[in-house]
N, C-alpha and C positions, 0 to 999 in steps of 0.2 A: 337315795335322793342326792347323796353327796355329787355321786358319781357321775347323775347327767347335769349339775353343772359345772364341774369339770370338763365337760365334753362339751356341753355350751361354749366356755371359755377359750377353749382351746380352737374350736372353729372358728369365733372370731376374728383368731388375728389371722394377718395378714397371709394370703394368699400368694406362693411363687408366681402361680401365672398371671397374676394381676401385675407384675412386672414386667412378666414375658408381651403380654398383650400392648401395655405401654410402648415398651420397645419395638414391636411390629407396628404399632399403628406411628412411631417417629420415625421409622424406617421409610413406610410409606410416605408420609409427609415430604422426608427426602425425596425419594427418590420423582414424586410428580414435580419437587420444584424444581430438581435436575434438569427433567424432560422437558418443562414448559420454557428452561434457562436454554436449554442446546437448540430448543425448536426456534427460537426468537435467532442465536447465532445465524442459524441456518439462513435463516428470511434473510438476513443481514449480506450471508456468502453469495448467496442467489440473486439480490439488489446491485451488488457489488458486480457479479458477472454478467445482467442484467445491464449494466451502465455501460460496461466498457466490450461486452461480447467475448465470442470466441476469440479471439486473437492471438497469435501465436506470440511469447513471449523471447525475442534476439536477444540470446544472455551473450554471443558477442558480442553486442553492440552496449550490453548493460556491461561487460567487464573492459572493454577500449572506453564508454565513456565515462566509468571508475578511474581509471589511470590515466588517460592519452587525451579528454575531449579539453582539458584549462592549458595544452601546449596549444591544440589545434586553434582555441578559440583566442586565444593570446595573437598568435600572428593572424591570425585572421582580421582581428579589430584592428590591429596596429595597419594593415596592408590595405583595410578596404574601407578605414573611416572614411566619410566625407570630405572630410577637411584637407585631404590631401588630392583632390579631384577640382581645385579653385576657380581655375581657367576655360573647363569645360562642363557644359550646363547638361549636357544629357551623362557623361559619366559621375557627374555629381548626383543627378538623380537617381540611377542605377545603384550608386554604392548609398545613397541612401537609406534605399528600399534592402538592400543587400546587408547593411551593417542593423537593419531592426532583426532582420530575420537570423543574422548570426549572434546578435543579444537576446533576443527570446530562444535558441535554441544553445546556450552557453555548454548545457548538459548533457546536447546526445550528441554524441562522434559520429552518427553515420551522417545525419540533417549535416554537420560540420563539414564532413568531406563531401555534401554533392554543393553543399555553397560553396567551398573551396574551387570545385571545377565547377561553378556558375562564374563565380570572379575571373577564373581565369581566360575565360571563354570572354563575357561581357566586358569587362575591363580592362585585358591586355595589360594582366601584369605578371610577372613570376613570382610564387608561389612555393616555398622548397618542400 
């Protein structure tokens, strides 16, 4: 009699794979809330390319307007503000419209260089 419970006792305790099974079933846990985390990214990648389309990305124009577009836009403000067009009411209006479009476009060098040859065209002025 001793014996089975002894054997009772011992089956009791605690079972390895009652840990093993824990451990799988945290695993899972991870791992769907990984999937439902990257699926949401995804929606997000796809709203993103959705917004703005295929579009081809000009990384010369992203590395000229890194470095070269605050010379460009520099003379460009100093040469086509308004305020130096006083005299004449249609070049004043011109570098008007001319010095918004080179203030809203401070940051892309290429927009920079076709204002540059718009001013020099519409305004007759030089331009270095």
């Amino acid at each position: 009699m001793t014996e089975t419970i002894t054997a009772t006792v011992t089956e009791s305790t605690v079972n390895p794979w009652f840990y093993i099974a824990i451990a799988e079933f945290v695993a899972i846990i991870v791992v769907v809330v990984l999937y439902f985390k990257e699926k949401h990214n995804h929606s997000k990648k796809n709203e993103i390319k959705q917004k703005f389309g295929n579009r081809e990305i000009d990384f010369g124009n992203v590395m000229m307007s890194s470095f070269h577009a605050k010379e460009v836009y520099d003379e460009l403000k100093k040469k086509c503000h308004p305020d130096r067009f006083v005299g004449d009411e249609h070049k004043t209006e011109i570098a008007d419209k001319l010095f918004q479009e080179i203030t809203k476009n401070k940051n892309n060098y290429k927009r920079l260089e076709e204002l540059k040859q718009q001013a020099i065209e519409e305004l007759n002025i030089r331009i270095n």
